[in-house]
N, C-alpha and C positions, 0 to 999 in steps of 0.2 A: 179250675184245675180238675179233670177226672180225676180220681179217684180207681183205683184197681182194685181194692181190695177193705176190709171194714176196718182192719191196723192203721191199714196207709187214712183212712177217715179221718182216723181216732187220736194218731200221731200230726195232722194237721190241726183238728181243732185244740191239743193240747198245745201245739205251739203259737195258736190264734187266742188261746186263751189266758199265756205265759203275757204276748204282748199285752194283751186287754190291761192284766193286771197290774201289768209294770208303768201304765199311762194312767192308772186310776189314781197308782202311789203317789205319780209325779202330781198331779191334779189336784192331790190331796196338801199336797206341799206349798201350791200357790196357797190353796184356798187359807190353810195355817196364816198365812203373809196376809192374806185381806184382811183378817181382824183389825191390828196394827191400824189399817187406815179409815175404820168404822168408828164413829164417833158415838152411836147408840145401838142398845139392840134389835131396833127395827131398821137398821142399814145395815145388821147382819142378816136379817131374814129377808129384806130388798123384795117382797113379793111380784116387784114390776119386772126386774131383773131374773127371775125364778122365769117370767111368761118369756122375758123375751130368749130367752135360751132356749126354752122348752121349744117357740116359735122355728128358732132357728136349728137345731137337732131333727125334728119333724122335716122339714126341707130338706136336709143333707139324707136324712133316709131314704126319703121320696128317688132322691137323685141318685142314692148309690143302691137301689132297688131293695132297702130292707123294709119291713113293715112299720110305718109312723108311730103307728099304735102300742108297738111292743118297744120301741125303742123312747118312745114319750113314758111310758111306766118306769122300765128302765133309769131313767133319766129323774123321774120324778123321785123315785125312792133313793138313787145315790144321791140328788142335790139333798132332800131331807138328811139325810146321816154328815153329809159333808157341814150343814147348815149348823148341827147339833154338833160339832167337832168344834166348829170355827165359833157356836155361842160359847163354848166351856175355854177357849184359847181366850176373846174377848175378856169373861168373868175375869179371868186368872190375870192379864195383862190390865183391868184395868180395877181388881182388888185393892 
């Protein structure tokens, strides 16, 4: 979409950035639920499952023409926080 003007920019990416946020929460909500099904804390860290996402996030970039590289960083540092959420839900459910 052009753009006409640097509001009309600014008023797009606040609303690109309203979605982003509202699908991180939801995302955040499964990740909660996977504890429950991790039997240790190295199947909450899943390091195989960390590549094959990264693998596949990388691709969907590729395709929807954003940069691999910034969306793999991206990616790497939310899966870290999300990992760190879902090892403190595992402690707590399995204290």
């Amino acid at each position: 979409m052009k753009c006409n003007s640097l509001e009309e920019v600014r008023s797009n990416i606040d609303r690109i950035d309203s979605e982003i946020i509202k699908l991180i929460a939801e995302r955040g909500t499964y990740v909660a639920q996977a504890s429950a099904f991790k039997k240790n804390e190295d199947g909450v860290r899943d390091t195989s499952r960390v590549e094959k996402v990264i693998e596949k996030v990388r691709q969907k970039a590729q395709e929807c023409g954003a940069d691999p590289d910034m969306v793999e960083a991206l990616y790497r540092e939310m899966i870290s926080r999300f990992v760190n959420m879902e090892m403190d839900q595992f402690h707590k459910e399995n204290a």
